[in-house]
N, C-alpha and C positions, 0 to 999 in steps of 0.2 A: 721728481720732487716738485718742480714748479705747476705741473698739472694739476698735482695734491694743494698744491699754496693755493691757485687760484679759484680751485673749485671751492673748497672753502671759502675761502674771502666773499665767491661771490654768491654760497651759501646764507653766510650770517648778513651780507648785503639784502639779498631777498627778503627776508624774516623779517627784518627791521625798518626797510624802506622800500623795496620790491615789492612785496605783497601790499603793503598802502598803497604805491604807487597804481598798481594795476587796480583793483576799486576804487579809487578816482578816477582815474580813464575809462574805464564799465562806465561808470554815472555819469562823465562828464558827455563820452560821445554816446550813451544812452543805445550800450551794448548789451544790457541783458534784456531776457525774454521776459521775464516777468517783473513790472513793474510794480513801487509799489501804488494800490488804490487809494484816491483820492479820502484825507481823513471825513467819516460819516458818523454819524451821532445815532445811537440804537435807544429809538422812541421806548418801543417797551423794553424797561431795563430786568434783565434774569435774574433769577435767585442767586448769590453766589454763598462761599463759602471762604472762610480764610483759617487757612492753618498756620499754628506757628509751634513749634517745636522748640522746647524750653527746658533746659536742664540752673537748677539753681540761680531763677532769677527772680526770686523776693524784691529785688530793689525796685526790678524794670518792669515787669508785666505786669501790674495795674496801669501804670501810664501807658505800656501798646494798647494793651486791650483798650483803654477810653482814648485813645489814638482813634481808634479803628470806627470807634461807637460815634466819632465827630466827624467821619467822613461826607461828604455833600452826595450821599444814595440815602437809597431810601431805608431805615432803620429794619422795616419788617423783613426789607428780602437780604439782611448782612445775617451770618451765621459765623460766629468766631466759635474755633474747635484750639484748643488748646493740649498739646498734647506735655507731659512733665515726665520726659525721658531719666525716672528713677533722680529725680532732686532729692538731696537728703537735709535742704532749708524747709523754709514755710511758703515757700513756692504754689503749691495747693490749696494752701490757708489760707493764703490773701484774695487768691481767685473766688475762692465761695464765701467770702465776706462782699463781695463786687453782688449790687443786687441792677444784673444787667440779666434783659432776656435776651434768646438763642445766644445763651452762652455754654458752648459745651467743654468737660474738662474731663479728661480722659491721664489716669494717674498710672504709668509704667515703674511695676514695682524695683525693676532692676534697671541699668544706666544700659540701654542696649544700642545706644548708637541713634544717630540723626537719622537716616535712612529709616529704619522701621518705627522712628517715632512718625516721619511721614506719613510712610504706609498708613498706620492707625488712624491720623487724620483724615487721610484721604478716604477713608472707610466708612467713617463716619459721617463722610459729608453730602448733603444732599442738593447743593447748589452745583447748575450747569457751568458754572465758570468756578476754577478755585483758584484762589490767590494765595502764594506763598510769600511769608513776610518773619526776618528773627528778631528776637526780642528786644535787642536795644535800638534797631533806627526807628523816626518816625518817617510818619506818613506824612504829604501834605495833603490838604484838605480836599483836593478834588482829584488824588493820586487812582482810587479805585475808578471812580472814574472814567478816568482817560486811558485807565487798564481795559473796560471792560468796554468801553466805546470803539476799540480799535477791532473787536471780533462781530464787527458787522461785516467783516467780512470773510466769507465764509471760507476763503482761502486758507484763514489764517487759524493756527491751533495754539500758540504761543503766544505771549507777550514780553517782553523786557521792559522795566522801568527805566529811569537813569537814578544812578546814587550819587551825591552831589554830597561833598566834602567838607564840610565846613574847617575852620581856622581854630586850632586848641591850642591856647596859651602856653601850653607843657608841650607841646609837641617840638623835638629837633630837627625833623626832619620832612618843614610841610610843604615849602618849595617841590622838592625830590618824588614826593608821593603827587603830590598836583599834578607836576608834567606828565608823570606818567599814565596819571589815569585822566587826564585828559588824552592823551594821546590813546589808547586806549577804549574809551568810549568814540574817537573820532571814528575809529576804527568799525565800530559797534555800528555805529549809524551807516558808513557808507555799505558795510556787508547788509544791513534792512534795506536802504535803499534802491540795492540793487541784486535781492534775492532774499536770503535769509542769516541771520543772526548764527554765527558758533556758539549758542549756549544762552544765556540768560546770566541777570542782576542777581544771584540768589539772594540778597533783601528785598528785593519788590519781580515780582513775574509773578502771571498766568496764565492757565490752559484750560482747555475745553475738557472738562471731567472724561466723558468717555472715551479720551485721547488716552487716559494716565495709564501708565506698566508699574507696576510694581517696582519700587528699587531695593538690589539687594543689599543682603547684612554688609553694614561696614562702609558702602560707597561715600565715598567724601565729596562729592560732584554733584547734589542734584540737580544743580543747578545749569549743570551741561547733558548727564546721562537726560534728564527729563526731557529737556527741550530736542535731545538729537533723536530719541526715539518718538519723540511727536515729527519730527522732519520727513524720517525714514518710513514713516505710516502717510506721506505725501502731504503734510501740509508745511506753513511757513513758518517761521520764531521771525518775531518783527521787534525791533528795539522802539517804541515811544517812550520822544524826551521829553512829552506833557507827565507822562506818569513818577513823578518823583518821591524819592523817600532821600533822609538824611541822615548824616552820622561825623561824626567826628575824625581826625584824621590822627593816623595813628599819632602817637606820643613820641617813640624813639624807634632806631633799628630794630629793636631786641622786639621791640612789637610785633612790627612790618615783618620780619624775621620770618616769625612764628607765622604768622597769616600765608606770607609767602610759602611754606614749606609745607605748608597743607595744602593749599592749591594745587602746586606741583606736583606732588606727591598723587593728588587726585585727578591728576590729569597721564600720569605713568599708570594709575589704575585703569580709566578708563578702556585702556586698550585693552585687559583683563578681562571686566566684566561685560563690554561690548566688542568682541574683536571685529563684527561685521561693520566697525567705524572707517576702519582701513583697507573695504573694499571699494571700488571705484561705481560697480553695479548695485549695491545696496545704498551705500548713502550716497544721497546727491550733492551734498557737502562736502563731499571726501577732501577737492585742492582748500578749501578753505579749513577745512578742520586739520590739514597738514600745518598748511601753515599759520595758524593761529593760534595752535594748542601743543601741536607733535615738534614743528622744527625750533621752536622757542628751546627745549627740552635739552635739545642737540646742539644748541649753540657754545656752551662752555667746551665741550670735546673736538667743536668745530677749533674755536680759538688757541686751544694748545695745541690741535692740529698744524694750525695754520705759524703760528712761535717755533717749533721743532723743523718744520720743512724750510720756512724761512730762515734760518739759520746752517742748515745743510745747504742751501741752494746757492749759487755763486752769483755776484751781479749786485752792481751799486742799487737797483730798486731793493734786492732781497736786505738787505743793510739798512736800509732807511728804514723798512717796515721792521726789521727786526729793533732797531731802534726806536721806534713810535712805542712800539709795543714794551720794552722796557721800561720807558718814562711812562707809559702808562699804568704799568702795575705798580712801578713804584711808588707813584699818586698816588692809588689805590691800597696800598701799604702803609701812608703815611694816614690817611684817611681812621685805616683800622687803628692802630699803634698811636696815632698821637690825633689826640678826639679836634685839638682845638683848631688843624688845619682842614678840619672840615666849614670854618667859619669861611674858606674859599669858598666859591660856586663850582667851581670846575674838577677842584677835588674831589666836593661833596657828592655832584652827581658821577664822575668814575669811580667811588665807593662803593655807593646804591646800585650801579650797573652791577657791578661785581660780587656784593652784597646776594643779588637778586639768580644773577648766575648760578654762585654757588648752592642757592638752597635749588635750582632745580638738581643741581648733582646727591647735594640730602634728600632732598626727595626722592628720588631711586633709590637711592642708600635703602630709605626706610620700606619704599616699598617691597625689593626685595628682599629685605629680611623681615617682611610681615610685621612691621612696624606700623600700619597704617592706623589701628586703635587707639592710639596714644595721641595721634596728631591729631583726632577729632576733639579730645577733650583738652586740647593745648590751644584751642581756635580761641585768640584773644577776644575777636569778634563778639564771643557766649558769655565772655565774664565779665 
């Protein structure tokens, strides 16, 4: 039992602060092989292309689209593809009232999922860089930019932007969502600095068109499938925090909730529709995409693991953590059941840990019972 105790503990220890720790030490004693290249400015700037894929949003896609059209490139070589994955607004209407050139609008008569509104974009595009971007964040003004200045080198087939949080009046929970995704993006940067990115911003990234695969029906990930299968074809996913887009932070749990359970959920996929993720000779990312994406997944089964053996196990250490752990869910109970002792800090954030757990356990839920359909059109992110 105490084997089981401690392999665990020092499981969810790794996940959490082990795997940061070790890419800080990569960077700091300046341990990896491939370093990244100094930033360089690409004199002739390429055609590109930006797609965005749009289910139902009358309110917001005139303002991306003239987002897009105020970027600091140059007008002639931007191409916005618009794709209206089966909207049943005036989603379409308001596009072709927009008297903007190389504006393309591509109208899918049925709701078939983000993935093949992609694809359709990506088909239509004839710019050497595409930029993926959704409909509610904006851009800053020299966001493309800094996207497309980073593929001067030619190592590189990916981009990450950074997405940067802003503070919403209505939001309960903006402390909890900050740390996190700050912590998070710290993550992001040291994995570019010292190799390549697990995945990308899906509001701001891009790749070198004839990098791009197909994604299939249903993936909820492009944002990771894209950038891993640009990895595995040898080149890098690099995070620049010049490349910024913004957005709001979520409002409440029941938000974050929903966001979070579609993630998760698309990341128990991922192993699905790419299983060569999880070989060690195909991707070269395999220990980072363990532990970045896969051992996150496993931490909730890790923690009842580790509750049930500490409690079998004898020994004033197994007592104490069996005690930690009580007062800690009980927080966490109080957290759910009675909203106003989240006005604590230390409640709120053992909520949100717990919170954030549990939807990776809903997420298996759903993916195994082929649930995955439903969480694309639940992506609070789209509405």
């Amino acid at each position: 039992m105490e084997v089981i105790f401690f392999a665990n503990f020092i499981f969810v220890l790794y996940t959490y602060i082990g795997y940061p720790l070790w890419l800080y030490l990569i960077k700091a004693f300046q341990l990896n092989l491939s370093p990244v290249s100094t930033y360089e400015h690409w004199d002739c700037k390429p055609n590109i292309s930006v797609v965005i894929s749009a289910y139902n949003e009358e309110k917001n896609i005139c303002l991306r689209v003239e987002n897009i059209y105020k970027q600091n490139y140059p007008k002639e070589k931007i191409q916005i593809i618009v794709v209206s994955d089966g909207s049943t607004d005036n989603t379409v209407g308001v596009l072709y009232n927009l008297n903007f050139t190389n504006l393309d609008v591509i109208e899918l008569s049925n709701n078939k999922g983000k993935s093949i509104a992609i694809n359709y974009g990506v088909d239509a595009a004839n710019g050497e860089i595409i930029i993926f971007a959704d409909s509610r964040q904006i851009f800053d003004k020299f966001a493309i930019d800094n996207l497309v200045r980073t593929f001067s080198n030619k190592n590189v087939g990916c981009v990450s932007g950074e997405l940067i949080l802003l503070k919403n009046s209505e939001s309960s929970i903006p402390v909890e969502i900050g740390t996190y995704w700050k912590y998070e993006k710290w993550i992001r940067k040291m994995e570019s600095a010292t190799g390549s990115v697990v995945g990308a911003t899906g509001a701001i990234y891009a790749i070198r068109r004839k990098l791009y695969r197909p994604l299939p029906p249903g993936a909820l990930l492009d944002d990771v499938l894209t950038p891993m299968n640009i990895v595995m074809q040898g080149y890098r996913c690099i995070f620049n925090s010049k490349a910024v887009a913004y957005d709001l932070v979520s409002k409440d749990i029941t938000q974050e909730w929903t966001r979070k359970v579609r993630t998760l959920t698309g990341n128990w996929q991922l192993l699905y529709f790419s299983p060569s993720l999880l070989l060690p000779w195909r991707n070269p990312l395999w220990g980072r995409f363990l532990a970045h994406k896969i051992f996150r997944l496993l931490v909730p089964f890790a923690l009842v693991v580790i509750f049930v053996t500490g409690i079998l196990s004898q020994g004033i250490l197994y007592e104490i953590a069996t005690l930690i752990q009580i007062v800690f869910y009980i927080l966490a109970l109080c957290g759910k059941f009675f909203p106003v002792a989240r006005n604590n800090r230390l409640v709120n954030l053992i909520y949100f840990f717990m919170v954030m757990n549990a939807a990776a356990v809903t997420g298996l839920w759903k993916w195994v019972s082929g649930r995955c359909s439903d969480v694309w059109k639940s992506n609070p992110y789209e509405k």
